[in-house]
C-alpha positions as CSV (number, residue, x, y, z in Angstrom):
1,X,78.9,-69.7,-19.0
2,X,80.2,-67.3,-16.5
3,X,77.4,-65.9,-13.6
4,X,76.0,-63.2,-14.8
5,X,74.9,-65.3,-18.0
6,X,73.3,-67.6,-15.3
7,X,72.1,-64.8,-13.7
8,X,70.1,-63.5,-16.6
9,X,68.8,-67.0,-17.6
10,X,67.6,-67.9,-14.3
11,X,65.3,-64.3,-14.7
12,X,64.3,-65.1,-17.5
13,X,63.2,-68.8,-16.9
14,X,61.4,-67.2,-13.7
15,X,59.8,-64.4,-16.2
16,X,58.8,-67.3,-18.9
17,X,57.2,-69.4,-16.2
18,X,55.3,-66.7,-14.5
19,X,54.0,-65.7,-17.7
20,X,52.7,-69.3,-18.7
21,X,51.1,-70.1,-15.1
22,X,49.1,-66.5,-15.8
23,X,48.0,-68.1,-19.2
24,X,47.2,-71.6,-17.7
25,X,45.2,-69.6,-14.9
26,X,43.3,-67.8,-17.7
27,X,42.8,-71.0,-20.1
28,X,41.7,-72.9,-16.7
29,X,39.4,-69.8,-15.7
30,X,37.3,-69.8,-19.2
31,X,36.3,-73.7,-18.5
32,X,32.4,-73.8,-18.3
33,X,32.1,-70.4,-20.2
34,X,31.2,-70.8,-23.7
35,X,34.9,-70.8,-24.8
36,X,35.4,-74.1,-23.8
37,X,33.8,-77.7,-25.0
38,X,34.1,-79.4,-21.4
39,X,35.6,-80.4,-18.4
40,X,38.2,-82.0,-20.6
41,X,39.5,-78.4,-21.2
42,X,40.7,-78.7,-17.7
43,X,44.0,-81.9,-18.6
44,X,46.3,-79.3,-20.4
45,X,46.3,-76.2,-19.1
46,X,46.7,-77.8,-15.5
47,X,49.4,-79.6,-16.5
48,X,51.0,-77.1,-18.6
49,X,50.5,-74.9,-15.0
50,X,52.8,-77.4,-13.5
51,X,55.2,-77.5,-16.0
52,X,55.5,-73.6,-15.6
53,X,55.8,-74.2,-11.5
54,X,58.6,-76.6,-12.3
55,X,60.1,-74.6,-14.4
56,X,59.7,-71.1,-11.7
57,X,61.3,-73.8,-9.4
58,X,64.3,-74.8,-11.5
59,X,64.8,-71.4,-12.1
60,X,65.2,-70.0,-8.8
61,X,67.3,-72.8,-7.7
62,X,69.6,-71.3,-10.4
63,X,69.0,-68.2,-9.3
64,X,69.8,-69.4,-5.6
65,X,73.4,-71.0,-6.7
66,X,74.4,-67.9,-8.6
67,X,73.7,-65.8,-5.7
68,X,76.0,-68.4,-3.5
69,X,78.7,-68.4,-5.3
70,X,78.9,-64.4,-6.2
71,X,79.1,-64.5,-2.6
72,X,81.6,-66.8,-2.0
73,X,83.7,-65.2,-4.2
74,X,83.5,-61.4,-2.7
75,X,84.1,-63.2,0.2
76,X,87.5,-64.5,-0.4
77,X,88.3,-60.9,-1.9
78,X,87.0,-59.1,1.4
């Protein structure tokens, strides 16, 4: 896998997660409406929510070593 494949697919884990915590923040939003049976409705989409902020995490520290060694290497070319 060279860098910019990295690249890409630290984005695009970023983009994924973002877009799950905005659905977990919506599923958690319609507890206590008439959409939802109970408190219960609560357990999965707050953990889901941290499965998406691990995964937002993950991601940029991908992100974060891609970045480092792109730099390193125009670095040694400079």
């Amino acid at each position: 896998m060279n860098e910019i494949s990295a690249l890409n697919s630290a984005i695009q884990g970023i983009q994924q997660g973002l877009t799950g915590m905005r659905k977990n923040a919506l599923d958690v939003a319609k507890v206590g409406t008439s959409e939802s049976s109970g408190p219960a409705d609560y357990v999965k989409p707050i953990v889901d929510l941290k499965q998406n902020e691990l995964q937002v995490l993950a991601s940029a520290k991908v992100l974060s070593a891609v970045d480092e060694a792109l730099g390193s290497l125009f670095d040694e070319k400079a």
